[in-house]
C-alpha positions, 0 to 999 in steps of 0.5 A, a space after each residue: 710108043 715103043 721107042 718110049 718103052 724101050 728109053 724107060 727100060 735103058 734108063 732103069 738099067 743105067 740107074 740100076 748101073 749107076 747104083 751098083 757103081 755107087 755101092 762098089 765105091 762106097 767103101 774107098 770113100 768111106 775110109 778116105 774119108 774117115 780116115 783122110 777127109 775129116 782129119 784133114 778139115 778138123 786139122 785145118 779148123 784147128 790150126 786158126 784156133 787156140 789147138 785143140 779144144 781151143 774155141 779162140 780164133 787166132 787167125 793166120 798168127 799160127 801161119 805167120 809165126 810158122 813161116 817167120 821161124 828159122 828151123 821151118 824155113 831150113 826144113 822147107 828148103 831141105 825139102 824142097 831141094 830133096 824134091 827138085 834134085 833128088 827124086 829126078 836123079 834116083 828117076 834117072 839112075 834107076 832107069 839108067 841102070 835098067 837100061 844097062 842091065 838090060 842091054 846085051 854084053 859081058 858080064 850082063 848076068 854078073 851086074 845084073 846079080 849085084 844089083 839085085 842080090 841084096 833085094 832077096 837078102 831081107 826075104 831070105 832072113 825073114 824066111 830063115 827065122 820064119 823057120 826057126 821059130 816055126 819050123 818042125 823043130 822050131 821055138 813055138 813047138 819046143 815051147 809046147 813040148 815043154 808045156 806037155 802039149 803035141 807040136 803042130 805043122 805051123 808053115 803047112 796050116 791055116 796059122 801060117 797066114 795068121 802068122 804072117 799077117 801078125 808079122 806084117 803088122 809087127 814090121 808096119 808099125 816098127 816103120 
């Protein structure tokens, strides 16, 4: 009876486990699949049919049409040899170059800033007109010393991180 007792109560706490790991997964596959999932199988609906809105099926004529094309089959090979020599080769020199920068000899410190120099130049422009336009004396505070209003600590507030996400989302859809 006891044994029975204490199943019952172990199975409602995987149960209750099992719920909280359902809710806390939840919203990835809420997104994949919104996002993702419904796209994807809309896409391949769509391609054996006459494009969208079209409800004649075609078939594989899309497909057969595609991989009869020129421009598809150099845009294959392209890919595929981008893939096969060049991801492997930056694979290799970049664990090649760590290697070397992380071994011990002259002019360790020299290499090493050439290599990894060029990596803070974006950053140190983002942050240099980060501060020309919204430094104390930035753009944004002279706009709003010509509008009559008082100048406000952009960088030290709570409008820096809206002002950096913005930023962000400017840079996200530019790429």
């Amino acid at each position: 009876m006891m044994k029975k007792i204490i199943q019952n109560k172990s199975s409602a706490i995987q149960k209750k486990q099992a719920w909280k790991g359902i809710l806390f997964v939840l919203p990835f596959l809420t997104g994949f699949s919104v996002f993702y999932l419904i796209p994807f199988v809309w896409s391949v609906m769509y391609s054996f049919t006459d494009g969208i809105g079209g409800v004649r099926f075609v078939g594989l004529a899309h497909y057969l049409s595609l991989f009869q094309s020129e421009a598809f089959r150099i845009a294959a090979g392209n890919t595929l040899k981008f893939a096969v020599i060049g991801v492997p080769l930056a694979i290799v020199s970049g664990l090649g170059i760590a290697m070397v920068l992380y071994g011990e000899f002259y002019g360790k410190s020299f290499l090493r800033m050439a290599f990894l120099y060029p990596l803070t130049i974006p950053i140190a422009a983002l942050t240099a007109v980060m501060r020309f336009a919204f430094g104390e004396d930035g753009v944004c505070n002279q706009i709003l010393a010509m509008a009559g209003r008082q100048s406000k600590d952009w960088l030290n507030c709570g409008t820096a991180f809206w002002i950096l996400i913005l930023i962000f989302n400017k840079i996200i859809s530019e790429t």
